[in-house]
NUTOR-977423 format. One record per residue (C-alpha): x, y, z. Coordinates in steps of 0.5 Angstrom, whole numbers, plus 2048, in hexadecimal, padded with zeros to 3 digits. Example, Ala and Ser with C-alpha at 12.3 -4.5 7.8 and 13.67 -1.06 7.14 Angstrom:
8197F7810
81B7FE80E
END
This chain:
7DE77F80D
7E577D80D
7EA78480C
7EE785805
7F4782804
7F9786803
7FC78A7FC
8027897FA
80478E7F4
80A7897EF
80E78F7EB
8117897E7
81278A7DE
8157847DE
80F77E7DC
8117787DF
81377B7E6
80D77F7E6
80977A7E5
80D7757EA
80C77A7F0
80477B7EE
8047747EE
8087737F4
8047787F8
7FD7777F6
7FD7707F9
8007727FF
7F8776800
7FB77E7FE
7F87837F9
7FC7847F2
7FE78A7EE
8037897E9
80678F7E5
80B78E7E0
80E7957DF
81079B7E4
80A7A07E1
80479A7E2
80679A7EA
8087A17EB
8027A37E7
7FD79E7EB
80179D7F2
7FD7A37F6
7F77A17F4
7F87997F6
7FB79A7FC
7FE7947FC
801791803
80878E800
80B7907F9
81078B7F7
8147907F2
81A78D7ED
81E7937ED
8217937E6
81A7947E1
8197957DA
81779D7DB
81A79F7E2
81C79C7E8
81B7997EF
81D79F7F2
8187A47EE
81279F7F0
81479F7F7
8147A77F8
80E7A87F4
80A7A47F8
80D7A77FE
80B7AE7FC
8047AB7FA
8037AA802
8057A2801
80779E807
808798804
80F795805
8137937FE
81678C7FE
81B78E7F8
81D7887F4
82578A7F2
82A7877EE
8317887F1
83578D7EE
82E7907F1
82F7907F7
8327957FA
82D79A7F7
8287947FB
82B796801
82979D7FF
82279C7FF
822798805
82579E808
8207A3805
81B79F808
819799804
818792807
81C78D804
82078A7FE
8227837FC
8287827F7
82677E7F1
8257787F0
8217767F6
81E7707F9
8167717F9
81676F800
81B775802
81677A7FF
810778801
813778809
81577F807
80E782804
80B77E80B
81078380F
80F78980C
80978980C
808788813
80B78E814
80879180F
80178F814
80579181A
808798818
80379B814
8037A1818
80A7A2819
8107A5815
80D7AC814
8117B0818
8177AB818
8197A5818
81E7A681E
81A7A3825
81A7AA828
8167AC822
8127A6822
8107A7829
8107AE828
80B7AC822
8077A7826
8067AD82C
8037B2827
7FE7AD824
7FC7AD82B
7FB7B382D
7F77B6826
7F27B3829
7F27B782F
7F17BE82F
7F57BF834
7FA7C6833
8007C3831
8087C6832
80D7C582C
8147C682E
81A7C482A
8217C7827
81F7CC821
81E7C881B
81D7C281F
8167C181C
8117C4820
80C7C781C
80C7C0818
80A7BD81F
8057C2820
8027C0819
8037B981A
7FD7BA820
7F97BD81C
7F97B9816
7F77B381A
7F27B781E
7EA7B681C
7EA7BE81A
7EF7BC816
7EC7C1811
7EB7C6816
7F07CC814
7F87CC817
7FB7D2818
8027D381B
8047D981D
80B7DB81E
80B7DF824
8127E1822
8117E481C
80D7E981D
80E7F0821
80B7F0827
8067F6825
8037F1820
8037EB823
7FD7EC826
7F97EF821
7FB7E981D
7F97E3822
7F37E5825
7F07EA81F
7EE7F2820
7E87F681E
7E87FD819
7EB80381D
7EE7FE821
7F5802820
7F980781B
7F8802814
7F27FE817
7EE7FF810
7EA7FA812
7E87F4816
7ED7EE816
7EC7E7817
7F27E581D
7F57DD81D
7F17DB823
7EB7DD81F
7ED7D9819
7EF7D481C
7E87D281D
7E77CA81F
7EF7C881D
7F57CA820
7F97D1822
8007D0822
8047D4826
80B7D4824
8117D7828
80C7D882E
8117DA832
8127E082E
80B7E282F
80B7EA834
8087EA83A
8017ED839
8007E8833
8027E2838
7FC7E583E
7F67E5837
7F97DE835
7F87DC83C
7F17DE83B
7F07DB835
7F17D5838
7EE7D583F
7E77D883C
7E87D6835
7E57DD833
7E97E3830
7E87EA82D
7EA7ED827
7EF7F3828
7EA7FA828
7E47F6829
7DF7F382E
7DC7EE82B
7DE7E782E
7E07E082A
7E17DA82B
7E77D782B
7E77CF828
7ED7CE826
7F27C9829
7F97CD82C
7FF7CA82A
8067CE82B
80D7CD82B
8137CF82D
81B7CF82C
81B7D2833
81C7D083A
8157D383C
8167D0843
81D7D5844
8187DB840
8137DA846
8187DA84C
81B7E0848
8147E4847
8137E3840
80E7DE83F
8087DE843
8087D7848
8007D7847
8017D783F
8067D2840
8027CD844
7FD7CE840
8017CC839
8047C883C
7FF7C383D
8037BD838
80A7BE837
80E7BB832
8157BD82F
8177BB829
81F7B9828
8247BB824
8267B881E
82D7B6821
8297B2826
8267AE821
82B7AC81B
8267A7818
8227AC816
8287B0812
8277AB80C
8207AA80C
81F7B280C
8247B2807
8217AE802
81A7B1804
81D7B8802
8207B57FB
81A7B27F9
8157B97FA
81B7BE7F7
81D7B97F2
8157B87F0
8137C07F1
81B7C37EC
8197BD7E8
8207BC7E8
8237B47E7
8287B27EB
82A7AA7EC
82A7AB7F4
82E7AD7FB
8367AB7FB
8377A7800
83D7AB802
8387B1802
8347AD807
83A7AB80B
83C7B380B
8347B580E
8367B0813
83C7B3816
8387B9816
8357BD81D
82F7C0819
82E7C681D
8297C881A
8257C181A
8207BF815
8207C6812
8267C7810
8277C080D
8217C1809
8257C7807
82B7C4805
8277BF800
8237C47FD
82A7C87FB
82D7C27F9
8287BF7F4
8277C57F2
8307C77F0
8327BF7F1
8387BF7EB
8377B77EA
8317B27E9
8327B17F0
8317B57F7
8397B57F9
83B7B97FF
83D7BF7FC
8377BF7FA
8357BF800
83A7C3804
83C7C87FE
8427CA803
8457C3801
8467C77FA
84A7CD7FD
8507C87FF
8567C97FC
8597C37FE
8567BD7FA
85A7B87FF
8577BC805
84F7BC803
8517B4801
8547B2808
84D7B680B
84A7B1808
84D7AB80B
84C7AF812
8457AF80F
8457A780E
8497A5814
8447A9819
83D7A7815
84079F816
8437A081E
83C7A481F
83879D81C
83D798820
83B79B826
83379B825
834794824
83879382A
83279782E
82C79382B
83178C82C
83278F833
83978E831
83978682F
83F786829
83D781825
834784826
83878A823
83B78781D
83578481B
83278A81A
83678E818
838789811
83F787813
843782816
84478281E
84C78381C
84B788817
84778B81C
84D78B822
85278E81E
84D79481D
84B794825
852794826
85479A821
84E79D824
85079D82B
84A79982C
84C793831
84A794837
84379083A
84378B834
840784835
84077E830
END
């Protein structure tokens, strides 16, 4: 029996290229779907699962942009190819950023669109179990090590700068486990006081201490055949650590106040924004525990190590928060995103997260701007000021750019230019005025 051909969702009102592009595409050997209006995609898109959507950006009812983003949301991971007039093309651009495939620029030779269906679809084939966690090669690879890994069921150490997403890690090894329906249970080692937290992990029976009116069900217990998270695990005192350490080596645990043994089913993941190696040379971590949780480690990068994930975050937060406040905004200004960029992101994922959530919510336009991002712009009482940051902004986001397309072209100018749209003398003046000479080649 031959595969299925491909489906390619057409979001197209306009008749006559509608029809041309199904046409086009039927006798190339591919599925069609044609929808004419924004409400027939977004109402059916999640049910079809089409492996490309060929996506006007200006319909009768909606645009692009709100198709694109409710497929996302629905779990879709078909690339978009957006079809733009020009005055549209930034808001393309945009897209592409956010994570769409590719757009072409009205009109356009029929030849030149089918190429592009034929590339984003073998993309689409070759990575359709990537992007989840990122989009930068650090999250891909990270991505592609935890999708290993849930098939194991080795104890796994999650280590990474708070915020960084370590918990999202955790998850992602879970959903992509066969006992994905198991129960997850995380625990902040942290966040509860110490003569709590082993009541809370591993249960207690009735009269077990001051209060224990009745028997309680610890995580450990919980847990069953799915997933006991352990986050902060350096946090966990040292007579925990010594029943973790049996839970581990015999799989076998006892509520507090009580005789009875259970079984341990669960799979351990723990992490940490510590150095558990230098909290085992000071004394403060068990080294028996640490090799026993430290069967597989990974760490998470922070987010300032990964800047191509800022946007497609970015976007990914604006979707959700926009979608859930039931609040209308056009987008992420460019300048918006150029400030994101400059940004450390001390506190990672976390805190961008939070910084979209507050500025969907207080945002004073229709469009995301930086103020809203970082209220402390508004406190400026030198308008010039706050305007000259920006530029300072801007400079550093295109010198930042520049010098990872000199990394990826090993330094090859007229490599760099290319990719980075501009002409190679456009492209010199910048280096130069960047201090960015050195080590070039033609």
């Amino acid at each position: 029996m031959s595969p299925e051909p491909p489906l390619i969702g057409i979001v197209e009102d306009d008749a006559i290229m509608g029809e041309s592009l199904v046409q086009s595409l039927t006798l190339e050997g591919y599925a069609v779907h044609w929808w004419q209006d924004g409400a027939s995609a977004m109402g059916e898109i999640e049910t079809l699962r089409p492996d490309l959507v060929v996506c006007d950006i200006r319909l009768p009812d909606a645009d692009g942009q709100t198709v694109f983003k409710t497929a996302c949301n629905a779990g879709g991971k078909a690339p978009f190819l957006f079809i733009t007039a020009y005055g549209d093309i930034d808001q393309a651009v945009g897209l592409m950023r956010a994570g769409a495939g590719d757009y072409l620029t009205k009109p356009f030779a029929m030849e030149d669109f089918l190429n592009r269906t034929r590339q984003l679809l073998d993309s689409g084939q070759r990575d359709q179990a990537e992007g989840v966690l990122g989009i930068s090669r650090p999250m891909l690879e990270l991505e592609a090590l935890l999708r290993r890994l849930a098939q194991r069921p080795s104890s796994v150490l999650i280590a990474g700068e708070t915020g960084a997403g370590k918990e999202v890690c955790a998850r992602f090894l879970h959903t992509n486990n066969p006992r994905k329906d198991a129960p997850f249970m995380a625990v902040n080692c942290a966040a509860i006081p110490d003569n709590l937290l082993e009541s809370e992990i591993f249960g207690h029976e009735r009269g077990a201490f001051t209060g224990a009116s009745g028997r309680h069900l610890g995580y450990a217990e919980r847990a069953r055949g799915g997933v006991l998270f352990l986050d902060q695990i350096g946090e966990l005192p040292l007579p925990l650590q010594a029943k973790l350490l049996r839970i581990l080596e015999e799989r076998r645990f006892t509520r507090l106040g009580g005789e009875q043994s259970l079984t341990f089913e669960a799979r351990l993941i723990c992490a940490t924004n510590a150095d558990l190696y230098q909290a085992v040379r000071d004394g403060r971590f068990r080294e028996d525990l640490y090799y026993r949780i430290n069967v597989v480690s990974i760490e998470v990068p922070p987010l300032r190590d990964r800047p191509e994930d800022i946007s497609w975050l970015m976007q990914r937060f604006f979707a959700e928060f926009t979608a859930s406040m039931g609040v209308e905004l056009r987008g992420i200004g460019s300048l918006a995103e150029e400030v994101a960029l400059a940004h450390d992101w001390p506190g990672n994922v976390r805190e961008l997260r939070n910084r979209v959530e507050r500025g969907v919510a207080l945002a004073l336009g229709d469009m995301l701007m930086p103020a809203d991002l970082f209220p402390e712009y508004r406190g400026a009482s030198d308008e010039t000021a706050a305007i000259a940051s920006l530029a300072e902004v801007r400079e550093a986001a295109e010198r930042r750019q520049i010098e990872r397309a000199l990394a990826e072209t090993q330094g090859q100018m007229q490599a760099a230019a290319r990719l980075l749209g501009v002409s190679r003398t456009t492209l010199w003046e910048k280096l130069r005025r960047y201090g960015l000479t050195a080590g070039l080649t033609d």
